[in-house]
Jmol script that loads the backbone (N, CA, C; Angstrom):
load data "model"
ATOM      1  N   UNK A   1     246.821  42.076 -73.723  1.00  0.00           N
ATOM      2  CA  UNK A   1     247.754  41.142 -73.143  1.00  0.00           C
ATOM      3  C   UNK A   1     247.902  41.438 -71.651  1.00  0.00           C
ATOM      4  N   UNK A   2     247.812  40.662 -70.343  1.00  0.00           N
ATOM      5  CA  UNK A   2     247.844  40.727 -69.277  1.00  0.00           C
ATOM      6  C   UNK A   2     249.628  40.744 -68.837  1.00  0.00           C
ATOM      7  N   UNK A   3     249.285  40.903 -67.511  1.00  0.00           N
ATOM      8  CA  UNK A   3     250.943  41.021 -67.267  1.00  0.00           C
ATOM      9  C   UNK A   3     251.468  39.622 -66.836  1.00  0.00           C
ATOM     10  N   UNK A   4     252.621  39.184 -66.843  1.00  0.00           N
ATOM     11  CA  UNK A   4     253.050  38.762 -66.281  1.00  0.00           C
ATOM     12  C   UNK A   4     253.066  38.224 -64.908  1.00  0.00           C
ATOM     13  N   UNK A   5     252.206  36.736 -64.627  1.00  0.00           N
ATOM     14  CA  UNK A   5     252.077  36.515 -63.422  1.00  0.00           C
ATOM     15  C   UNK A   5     253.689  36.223 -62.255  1.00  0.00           C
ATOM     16  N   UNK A   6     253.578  36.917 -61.000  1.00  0.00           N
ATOM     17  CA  UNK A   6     253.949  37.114 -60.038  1.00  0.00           C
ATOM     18  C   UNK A   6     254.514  35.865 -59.550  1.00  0.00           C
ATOM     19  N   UNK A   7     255.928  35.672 -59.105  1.00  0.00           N
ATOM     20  CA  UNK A   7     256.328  34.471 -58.515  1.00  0.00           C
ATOM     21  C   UNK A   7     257.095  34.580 -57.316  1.00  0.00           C
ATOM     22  N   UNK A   8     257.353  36.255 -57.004  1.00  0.00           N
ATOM     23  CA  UNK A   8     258.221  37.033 -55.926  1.00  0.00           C
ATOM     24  C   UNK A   8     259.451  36.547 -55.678  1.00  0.00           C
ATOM     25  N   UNK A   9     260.031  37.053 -55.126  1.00  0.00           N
ATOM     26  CA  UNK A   9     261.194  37.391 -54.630  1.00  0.00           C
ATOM     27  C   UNK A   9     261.956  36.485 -54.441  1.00  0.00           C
ATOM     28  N   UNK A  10     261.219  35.284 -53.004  1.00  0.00           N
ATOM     29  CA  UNK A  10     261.942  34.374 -52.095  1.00  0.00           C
ATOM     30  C   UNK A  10     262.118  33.311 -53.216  1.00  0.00           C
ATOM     31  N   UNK A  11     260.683  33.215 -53.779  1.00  0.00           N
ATOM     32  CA  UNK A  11     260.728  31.893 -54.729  1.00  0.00           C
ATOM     33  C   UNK A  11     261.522  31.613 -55.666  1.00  0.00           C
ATOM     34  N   UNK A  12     261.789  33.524 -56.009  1.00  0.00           N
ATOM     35  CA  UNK A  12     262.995  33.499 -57.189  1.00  0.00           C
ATOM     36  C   UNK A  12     264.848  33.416 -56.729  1.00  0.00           C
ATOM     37  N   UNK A  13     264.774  33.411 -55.593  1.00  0.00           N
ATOM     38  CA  UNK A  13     266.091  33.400 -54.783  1.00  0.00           C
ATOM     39  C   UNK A  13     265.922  31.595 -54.388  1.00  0.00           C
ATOM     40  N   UNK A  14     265.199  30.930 -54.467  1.00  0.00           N
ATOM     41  CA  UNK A  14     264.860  29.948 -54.119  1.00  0.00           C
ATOM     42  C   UNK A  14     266.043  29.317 -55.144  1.00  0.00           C
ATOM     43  N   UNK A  15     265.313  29.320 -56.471  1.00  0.00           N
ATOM     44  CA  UNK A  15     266.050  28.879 -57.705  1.00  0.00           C
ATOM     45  C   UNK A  15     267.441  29.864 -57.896  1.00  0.00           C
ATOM     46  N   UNK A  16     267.848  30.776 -57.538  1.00  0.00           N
ATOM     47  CA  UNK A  16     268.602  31.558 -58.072  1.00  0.00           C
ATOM     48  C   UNK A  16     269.446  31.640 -56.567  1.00  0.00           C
ATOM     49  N   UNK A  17     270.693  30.974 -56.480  1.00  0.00           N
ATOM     50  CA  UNK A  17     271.463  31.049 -55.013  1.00  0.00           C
ATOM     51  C   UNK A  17     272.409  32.660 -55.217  1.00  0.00           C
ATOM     52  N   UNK A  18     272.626  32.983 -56.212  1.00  0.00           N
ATOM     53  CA  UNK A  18     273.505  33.966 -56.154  1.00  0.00           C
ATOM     54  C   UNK A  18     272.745  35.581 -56.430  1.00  0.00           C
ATOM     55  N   UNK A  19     271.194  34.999 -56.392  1.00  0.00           N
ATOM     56  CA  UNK A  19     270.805  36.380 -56.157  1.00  0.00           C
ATOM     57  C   UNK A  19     270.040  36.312 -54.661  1.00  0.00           C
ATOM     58  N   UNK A  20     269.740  37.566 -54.087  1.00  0.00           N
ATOM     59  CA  UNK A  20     269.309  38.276 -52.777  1.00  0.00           C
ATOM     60  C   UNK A  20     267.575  38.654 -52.959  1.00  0.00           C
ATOM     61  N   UNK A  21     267.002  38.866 -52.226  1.00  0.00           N
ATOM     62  CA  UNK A  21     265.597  39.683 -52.278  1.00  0.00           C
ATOM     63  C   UNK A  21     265.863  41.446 -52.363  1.00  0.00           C
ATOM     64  N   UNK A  22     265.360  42.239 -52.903  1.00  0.00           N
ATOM     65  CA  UNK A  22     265.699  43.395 -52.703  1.00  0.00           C
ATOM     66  C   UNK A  22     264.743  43.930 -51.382  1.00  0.00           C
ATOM     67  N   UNK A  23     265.903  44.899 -50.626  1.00  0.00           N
ATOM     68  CA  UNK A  23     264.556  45.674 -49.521  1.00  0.00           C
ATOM     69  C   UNK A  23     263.538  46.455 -50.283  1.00  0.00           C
ATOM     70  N   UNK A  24     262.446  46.494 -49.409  1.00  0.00           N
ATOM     71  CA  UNK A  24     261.787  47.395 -49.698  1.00  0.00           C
ATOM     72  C   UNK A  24     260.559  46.801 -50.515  1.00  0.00           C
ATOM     73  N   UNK A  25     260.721  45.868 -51.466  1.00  0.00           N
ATOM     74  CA  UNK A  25     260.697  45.758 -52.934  1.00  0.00           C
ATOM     75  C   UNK A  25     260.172  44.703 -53.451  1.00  0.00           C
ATOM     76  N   UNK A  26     259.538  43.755 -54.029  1.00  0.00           N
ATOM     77  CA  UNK A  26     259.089  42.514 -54.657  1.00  0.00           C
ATOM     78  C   UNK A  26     260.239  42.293 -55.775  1.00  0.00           C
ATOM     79  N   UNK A  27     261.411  42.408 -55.436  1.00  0.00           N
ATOM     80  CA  UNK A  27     262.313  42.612 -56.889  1.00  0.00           C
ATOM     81  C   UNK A  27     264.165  41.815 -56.023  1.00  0.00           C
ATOM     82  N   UNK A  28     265.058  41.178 -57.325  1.00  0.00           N
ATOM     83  CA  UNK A  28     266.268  40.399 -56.624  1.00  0.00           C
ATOM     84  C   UNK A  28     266.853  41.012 -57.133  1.00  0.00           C
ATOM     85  N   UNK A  29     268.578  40.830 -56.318  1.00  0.00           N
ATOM     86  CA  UNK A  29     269.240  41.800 -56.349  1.00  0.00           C
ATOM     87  C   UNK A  29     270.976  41.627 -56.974  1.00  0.00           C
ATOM     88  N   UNK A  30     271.758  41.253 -57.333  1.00  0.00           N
ATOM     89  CA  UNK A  30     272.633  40.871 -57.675  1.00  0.00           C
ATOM     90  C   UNK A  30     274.030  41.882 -57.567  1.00  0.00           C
ATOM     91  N   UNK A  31     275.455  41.597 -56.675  1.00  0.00           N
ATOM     92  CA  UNK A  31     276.444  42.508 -56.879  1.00  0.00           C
ATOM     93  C   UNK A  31     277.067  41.396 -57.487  1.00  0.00           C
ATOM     94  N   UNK A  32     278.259  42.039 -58.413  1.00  0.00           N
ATOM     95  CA  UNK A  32     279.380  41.792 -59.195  1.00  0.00           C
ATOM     96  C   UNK A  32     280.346  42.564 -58.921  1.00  0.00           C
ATOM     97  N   UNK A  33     281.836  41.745 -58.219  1.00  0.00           N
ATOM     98  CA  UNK A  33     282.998  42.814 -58.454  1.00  0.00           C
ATOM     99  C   UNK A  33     284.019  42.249 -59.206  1.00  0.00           C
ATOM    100  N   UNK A  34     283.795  43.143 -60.191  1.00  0.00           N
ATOM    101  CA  UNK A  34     285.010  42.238 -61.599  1.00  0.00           C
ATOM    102  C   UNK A  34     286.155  43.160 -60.964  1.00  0.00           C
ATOM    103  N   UNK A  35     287.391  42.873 -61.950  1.00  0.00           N
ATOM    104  CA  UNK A  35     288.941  43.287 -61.914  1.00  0.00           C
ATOM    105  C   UNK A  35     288.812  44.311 -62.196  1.00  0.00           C
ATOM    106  N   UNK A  36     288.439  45.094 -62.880  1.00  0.00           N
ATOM    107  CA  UNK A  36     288.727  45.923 -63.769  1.00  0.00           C
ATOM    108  C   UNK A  36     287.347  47.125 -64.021  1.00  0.00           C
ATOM    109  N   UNK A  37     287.752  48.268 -64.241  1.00  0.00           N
ATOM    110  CA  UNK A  37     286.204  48.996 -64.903  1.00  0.00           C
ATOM    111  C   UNK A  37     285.932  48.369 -66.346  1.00  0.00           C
ATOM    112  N   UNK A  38     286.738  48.256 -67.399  1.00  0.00           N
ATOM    113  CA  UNK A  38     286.556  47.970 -68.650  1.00  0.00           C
ATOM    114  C   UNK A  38     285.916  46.718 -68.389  1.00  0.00           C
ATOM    115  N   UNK A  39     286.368  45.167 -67.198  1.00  0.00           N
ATOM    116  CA  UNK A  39     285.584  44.301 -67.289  1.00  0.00           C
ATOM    117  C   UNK A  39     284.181  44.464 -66.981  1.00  0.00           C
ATOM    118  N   UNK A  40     283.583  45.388 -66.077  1.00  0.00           N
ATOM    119  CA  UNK A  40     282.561  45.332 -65.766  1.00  0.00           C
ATOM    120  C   UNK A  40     281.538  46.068 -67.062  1.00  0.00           C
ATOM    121  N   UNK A  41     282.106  46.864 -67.277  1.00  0.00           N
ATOM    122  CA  UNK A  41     281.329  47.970 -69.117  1.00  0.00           C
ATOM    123  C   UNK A  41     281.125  46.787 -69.549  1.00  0.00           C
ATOM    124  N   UNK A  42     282.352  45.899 -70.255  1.00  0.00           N
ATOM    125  CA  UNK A  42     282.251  44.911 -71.099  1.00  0.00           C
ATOM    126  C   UNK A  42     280.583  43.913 -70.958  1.00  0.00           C
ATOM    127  N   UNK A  43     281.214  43.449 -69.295  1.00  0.00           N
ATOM    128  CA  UNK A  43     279.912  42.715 -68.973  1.00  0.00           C
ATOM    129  C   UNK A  43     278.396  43.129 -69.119  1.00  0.00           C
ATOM    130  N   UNK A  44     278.836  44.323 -68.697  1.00  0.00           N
ATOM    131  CA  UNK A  44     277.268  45.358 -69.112  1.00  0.00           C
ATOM    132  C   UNK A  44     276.745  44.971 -70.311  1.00  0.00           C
ATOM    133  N   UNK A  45     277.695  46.006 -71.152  1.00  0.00           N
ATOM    134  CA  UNK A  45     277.422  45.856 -73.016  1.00  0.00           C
ATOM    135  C   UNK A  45     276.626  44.244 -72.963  1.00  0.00           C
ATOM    136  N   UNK A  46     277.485  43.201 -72.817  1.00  0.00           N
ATOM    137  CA  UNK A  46     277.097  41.987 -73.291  1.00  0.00           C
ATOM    138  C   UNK A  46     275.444  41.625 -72.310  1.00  0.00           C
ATOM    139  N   UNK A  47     275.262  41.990 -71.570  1.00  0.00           N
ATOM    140  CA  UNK A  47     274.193  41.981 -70.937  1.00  0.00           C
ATOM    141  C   UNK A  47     272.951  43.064 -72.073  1.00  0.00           C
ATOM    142  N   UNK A  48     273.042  43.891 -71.658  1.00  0.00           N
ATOM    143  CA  UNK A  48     272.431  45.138 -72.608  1.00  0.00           C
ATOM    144  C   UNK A  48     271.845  44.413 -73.594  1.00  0.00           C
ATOM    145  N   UNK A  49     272.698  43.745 -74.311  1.00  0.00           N
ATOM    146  CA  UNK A  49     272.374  43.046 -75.924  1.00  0.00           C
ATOM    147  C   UNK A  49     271.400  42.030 -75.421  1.00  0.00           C
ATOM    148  N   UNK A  50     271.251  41.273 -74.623  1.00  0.00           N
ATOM    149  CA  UNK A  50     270.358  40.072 -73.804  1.00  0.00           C
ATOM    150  C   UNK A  50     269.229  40.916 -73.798  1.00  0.00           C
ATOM    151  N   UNK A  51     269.220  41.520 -72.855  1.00  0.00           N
ATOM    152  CA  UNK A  51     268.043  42.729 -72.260  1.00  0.00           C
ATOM    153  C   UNK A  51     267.152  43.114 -73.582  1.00  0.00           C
ATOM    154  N   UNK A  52     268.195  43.581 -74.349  1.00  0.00           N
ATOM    155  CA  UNK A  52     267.410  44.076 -75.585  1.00  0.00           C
ATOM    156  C   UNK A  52     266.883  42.958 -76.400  1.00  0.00           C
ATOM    157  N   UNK A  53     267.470  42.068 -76.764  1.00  0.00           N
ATOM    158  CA  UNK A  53     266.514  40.821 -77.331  1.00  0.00           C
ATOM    159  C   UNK A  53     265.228  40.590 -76.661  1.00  0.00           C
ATOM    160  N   UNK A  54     265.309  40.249 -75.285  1.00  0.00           N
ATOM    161  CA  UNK A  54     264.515  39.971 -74.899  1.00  0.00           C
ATOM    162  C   UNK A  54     263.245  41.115 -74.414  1.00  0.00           C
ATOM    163  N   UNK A  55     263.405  41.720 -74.221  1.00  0.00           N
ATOM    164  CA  UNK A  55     262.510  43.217 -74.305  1.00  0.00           C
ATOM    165  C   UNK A  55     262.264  43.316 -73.174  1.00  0.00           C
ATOM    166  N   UNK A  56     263.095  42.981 -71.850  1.00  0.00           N
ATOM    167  CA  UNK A  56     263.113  42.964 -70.479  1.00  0.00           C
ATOM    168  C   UNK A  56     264.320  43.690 -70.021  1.00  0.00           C
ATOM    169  N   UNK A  57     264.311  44.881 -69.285  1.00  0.00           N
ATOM    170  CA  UNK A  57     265.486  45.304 -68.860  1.00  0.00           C
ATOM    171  C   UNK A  57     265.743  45.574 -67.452  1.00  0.00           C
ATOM    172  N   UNK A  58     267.273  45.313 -67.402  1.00  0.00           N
ATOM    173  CA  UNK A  58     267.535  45.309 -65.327  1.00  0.00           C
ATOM    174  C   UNK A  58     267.666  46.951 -65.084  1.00  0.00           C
ATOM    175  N   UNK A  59     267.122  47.327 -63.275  1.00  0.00           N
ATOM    176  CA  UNK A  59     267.562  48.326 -63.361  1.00  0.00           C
ATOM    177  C   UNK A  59     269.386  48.164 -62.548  1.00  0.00           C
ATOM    178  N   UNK A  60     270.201  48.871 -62.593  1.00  0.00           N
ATOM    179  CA  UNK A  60     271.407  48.562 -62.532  1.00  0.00           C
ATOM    180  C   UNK A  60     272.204  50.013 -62.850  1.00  0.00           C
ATOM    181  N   UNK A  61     273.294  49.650 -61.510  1.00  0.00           N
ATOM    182  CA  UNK A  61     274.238  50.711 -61.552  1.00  0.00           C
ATOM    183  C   UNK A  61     275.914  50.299 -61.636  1.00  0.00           C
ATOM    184  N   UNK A  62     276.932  50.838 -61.914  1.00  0.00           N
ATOM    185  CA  UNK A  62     278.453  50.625 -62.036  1.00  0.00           C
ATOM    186  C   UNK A  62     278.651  51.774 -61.132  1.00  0.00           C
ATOM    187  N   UNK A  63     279.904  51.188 -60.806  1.00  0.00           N
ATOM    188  CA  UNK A  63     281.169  51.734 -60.048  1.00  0.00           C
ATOM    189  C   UNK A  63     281.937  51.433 -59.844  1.00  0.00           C
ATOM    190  N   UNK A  64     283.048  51.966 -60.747  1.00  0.00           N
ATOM    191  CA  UNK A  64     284.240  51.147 -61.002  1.00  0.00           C
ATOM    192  C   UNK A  64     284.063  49.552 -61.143  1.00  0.00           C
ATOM    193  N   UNK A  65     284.342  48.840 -60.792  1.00  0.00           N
ATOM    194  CA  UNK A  65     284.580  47.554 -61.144  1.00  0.00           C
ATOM    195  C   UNK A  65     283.209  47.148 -60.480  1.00  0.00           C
ATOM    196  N   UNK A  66     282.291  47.452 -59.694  1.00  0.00           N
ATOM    197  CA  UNK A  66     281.026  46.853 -59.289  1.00  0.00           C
ATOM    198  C   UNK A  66     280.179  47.390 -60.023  1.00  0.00           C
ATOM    199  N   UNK A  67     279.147  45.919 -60.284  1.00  0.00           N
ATOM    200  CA  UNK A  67     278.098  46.139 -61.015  1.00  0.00           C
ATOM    201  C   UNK A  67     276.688  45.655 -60.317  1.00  0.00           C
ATOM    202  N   UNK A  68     275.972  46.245 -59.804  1.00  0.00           N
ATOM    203  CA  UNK A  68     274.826  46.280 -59.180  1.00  0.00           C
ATOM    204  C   UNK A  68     273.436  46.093 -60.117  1.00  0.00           C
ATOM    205  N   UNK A  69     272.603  45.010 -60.244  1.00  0.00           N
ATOM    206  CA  UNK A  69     271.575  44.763 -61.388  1.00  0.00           C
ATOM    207  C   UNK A  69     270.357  44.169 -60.053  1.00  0.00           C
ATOM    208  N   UNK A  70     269.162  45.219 -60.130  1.00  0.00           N
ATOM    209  CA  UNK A  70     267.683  44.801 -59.754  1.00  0.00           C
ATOM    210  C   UNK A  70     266.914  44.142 -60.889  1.00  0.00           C
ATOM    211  N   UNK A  71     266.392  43.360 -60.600  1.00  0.00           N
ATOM    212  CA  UNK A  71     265.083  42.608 -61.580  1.00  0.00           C
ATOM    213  C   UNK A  71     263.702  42.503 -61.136  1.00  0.00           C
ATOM    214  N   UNK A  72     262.979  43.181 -61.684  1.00  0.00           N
ATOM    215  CA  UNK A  72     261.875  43.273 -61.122  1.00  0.00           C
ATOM    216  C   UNK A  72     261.187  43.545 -62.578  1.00  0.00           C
ATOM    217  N   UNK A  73     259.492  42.651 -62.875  1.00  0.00           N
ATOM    218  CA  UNK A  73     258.639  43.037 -64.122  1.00  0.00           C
ATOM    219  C   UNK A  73     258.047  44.355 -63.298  1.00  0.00           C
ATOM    220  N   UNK A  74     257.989  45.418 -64.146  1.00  0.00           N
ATOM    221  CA  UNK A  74     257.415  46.720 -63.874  1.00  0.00           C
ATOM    222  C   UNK A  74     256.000  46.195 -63.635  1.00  0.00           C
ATOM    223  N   UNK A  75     254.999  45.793 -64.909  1.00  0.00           N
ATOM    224  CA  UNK A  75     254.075  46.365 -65.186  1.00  0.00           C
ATOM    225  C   UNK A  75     253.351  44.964 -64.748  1.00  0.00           C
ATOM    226  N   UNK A  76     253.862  43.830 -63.890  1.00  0.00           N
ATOM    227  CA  UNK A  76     253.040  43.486 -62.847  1.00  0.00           C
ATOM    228  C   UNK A  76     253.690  43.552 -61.698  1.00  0.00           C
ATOM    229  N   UNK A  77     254.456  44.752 -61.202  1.00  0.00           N
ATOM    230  CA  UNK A  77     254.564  45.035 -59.844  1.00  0.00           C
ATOM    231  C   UNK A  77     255.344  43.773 -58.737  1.00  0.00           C
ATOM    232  N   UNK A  78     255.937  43.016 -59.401  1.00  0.00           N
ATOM    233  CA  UNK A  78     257.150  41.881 -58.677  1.00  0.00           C
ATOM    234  C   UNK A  78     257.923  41.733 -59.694  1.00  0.00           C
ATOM    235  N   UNK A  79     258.458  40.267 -58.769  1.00  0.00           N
ATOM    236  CA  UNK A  79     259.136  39.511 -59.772  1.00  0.00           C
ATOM    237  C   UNK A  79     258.365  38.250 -60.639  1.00  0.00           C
ATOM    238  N   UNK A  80     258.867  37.956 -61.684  1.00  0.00           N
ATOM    239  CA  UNK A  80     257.979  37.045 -62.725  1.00  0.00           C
ATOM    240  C   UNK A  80     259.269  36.145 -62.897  1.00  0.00           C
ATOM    241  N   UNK A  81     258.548  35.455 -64.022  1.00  0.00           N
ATOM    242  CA  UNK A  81     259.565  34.225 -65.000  1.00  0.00           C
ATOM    243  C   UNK A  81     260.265  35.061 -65.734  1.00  0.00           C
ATOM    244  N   UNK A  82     259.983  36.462 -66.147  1.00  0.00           N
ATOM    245  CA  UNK A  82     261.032  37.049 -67.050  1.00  0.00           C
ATOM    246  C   UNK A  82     262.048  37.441 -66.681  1.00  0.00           C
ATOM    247  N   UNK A  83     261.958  37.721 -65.429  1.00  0.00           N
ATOM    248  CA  UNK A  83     263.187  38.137 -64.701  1.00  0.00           C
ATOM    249  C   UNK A  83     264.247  37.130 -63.953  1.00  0.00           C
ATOM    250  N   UNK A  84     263.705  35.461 -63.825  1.00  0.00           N
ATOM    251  CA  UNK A  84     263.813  34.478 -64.091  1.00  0.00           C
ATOM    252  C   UNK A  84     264.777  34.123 -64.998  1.00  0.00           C
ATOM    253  N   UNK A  85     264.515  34.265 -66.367  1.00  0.00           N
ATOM    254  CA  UNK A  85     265.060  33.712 -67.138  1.00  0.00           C
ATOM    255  C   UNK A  85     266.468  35.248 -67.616  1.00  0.00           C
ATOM    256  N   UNK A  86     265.873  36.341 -67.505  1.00  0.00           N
ATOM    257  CA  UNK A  86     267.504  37.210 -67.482  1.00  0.00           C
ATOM    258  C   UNK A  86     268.286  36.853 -66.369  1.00  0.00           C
ATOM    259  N   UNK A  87     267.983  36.596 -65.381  1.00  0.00           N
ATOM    260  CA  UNK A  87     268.733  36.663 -64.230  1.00  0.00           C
ATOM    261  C   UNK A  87     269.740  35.526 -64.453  1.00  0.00           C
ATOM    262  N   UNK A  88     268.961  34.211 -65.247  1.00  0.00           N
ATOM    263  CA  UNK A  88     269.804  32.928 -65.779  1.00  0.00           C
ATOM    264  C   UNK A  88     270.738  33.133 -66.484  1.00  0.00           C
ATOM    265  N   UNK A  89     270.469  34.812 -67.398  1.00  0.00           N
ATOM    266  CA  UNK A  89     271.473  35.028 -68.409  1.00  0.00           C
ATOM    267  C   UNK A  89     272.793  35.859 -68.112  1.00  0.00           C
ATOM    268  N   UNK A  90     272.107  36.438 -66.688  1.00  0.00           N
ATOM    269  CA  UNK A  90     273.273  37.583 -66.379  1.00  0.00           C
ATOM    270  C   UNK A  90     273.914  36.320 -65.800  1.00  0.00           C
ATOM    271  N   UNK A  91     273.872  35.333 -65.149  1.00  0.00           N
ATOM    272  CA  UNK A  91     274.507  34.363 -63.864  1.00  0.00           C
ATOM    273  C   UNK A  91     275.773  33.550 -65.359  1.00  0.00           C
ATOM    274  N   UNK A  92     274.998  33.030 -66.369  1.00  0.00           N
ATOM    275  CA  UNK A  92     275.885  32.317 -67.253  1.00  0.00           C
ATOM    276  C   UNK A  92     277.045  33.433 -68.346  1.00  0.00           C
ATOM    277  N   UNK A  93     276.413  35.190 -68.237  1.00  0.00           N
ATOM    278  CA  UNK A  93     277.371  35.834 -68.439  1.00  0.00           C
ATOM    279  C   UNK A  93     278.611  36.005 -67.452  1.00  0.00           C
ATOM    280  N   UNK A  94     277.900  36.301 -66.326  1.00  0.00           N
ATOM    281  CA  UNK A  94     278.937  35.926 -65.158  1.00  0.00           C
ATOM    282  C   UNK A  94     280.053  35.172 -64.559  1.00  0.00           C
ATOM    283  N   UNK A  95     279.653  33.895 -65.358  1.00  0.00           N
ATOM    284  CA  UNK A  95     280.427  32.816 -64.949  1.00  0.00           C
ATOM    285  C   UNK A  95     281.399  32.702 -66.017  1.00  0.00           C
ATOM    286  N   UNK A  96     281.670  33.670 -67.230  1.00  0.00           N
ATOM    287  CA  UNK A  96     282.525  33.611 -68.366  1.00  0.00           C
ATOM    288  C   UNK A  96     283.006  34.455 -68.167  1.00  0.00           C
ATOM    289  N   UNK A  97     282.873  36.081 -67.062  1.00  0.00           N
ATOM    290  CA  UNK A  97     283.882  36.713 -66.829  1.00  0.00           C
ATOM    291  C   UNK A  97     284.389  36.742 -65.827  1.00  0.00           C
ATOM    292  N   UNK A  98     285.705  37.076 -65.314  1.00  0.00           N
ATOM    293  CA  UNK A  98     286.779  37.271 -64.110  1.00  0.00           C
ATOM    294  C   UNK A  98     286.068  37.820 -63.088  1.00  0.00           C
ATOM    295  N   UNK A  99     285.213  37.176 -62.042  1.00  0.00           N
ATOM    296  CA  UNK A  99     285.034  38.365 -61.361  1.00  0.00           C
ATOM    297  C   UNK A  99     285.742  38.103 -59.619  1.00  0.00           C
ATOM    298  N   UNK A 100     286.034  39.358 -59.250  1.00  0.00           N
ATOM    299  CA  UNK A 100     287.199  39.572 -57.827  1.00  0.00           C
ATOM    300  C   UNK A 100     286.494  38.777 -57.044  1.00  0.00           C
TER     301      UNK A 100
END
end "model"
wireframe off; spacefill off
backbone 0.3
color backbone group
């Protein structure tokens, strides 16, 4: 099975207004500042469960109430449609929780 063809960064910020290009990187970038630490875990968890269905995972950090998520396909070296279509999922998780 081949990898995942390449659609980068700009093209994917193109379609996606609330994500960024990452520096450095062929990969987009997304901050979240919810209310709360428990809101942002929460949001995680419910993300996590996405990720894991789909067998695509963000890399991503917390702090306190910010939640920081990169998307990038590893194993063709950018961004693809898979990261595409999580990024659709983190944006419509997003829009169901509180965020500051």
């Amino acid at each position: 099975m081949s990898a995942p063809a390449i659609i980068g960064a700009k093209t994917a910020c193109e379609r996606l207004p609330k994500w960024r290009p990452a520096e450095g990187r062929d990969a987009i970038l997304r901050s979240l500042t919810f209310r709360t630490f428990a809101e942002a875990f929460g949001f995680m968890a419910e993300i996590a469960l996405v990720a894991e269905k789909m067998d695509h995972h963000p890399e991503w950090s917390n702090v306190y109430n910010r939640v920081e998520v990169l998307l990038a396909t590893h194993e063709s070296g950018g961004v693809t449609e898979r990261d595409l279509k999580l990024a659709e999922a983190i944006d419509k998780a997003a829009a169901r929780h509180a965020l500051k």
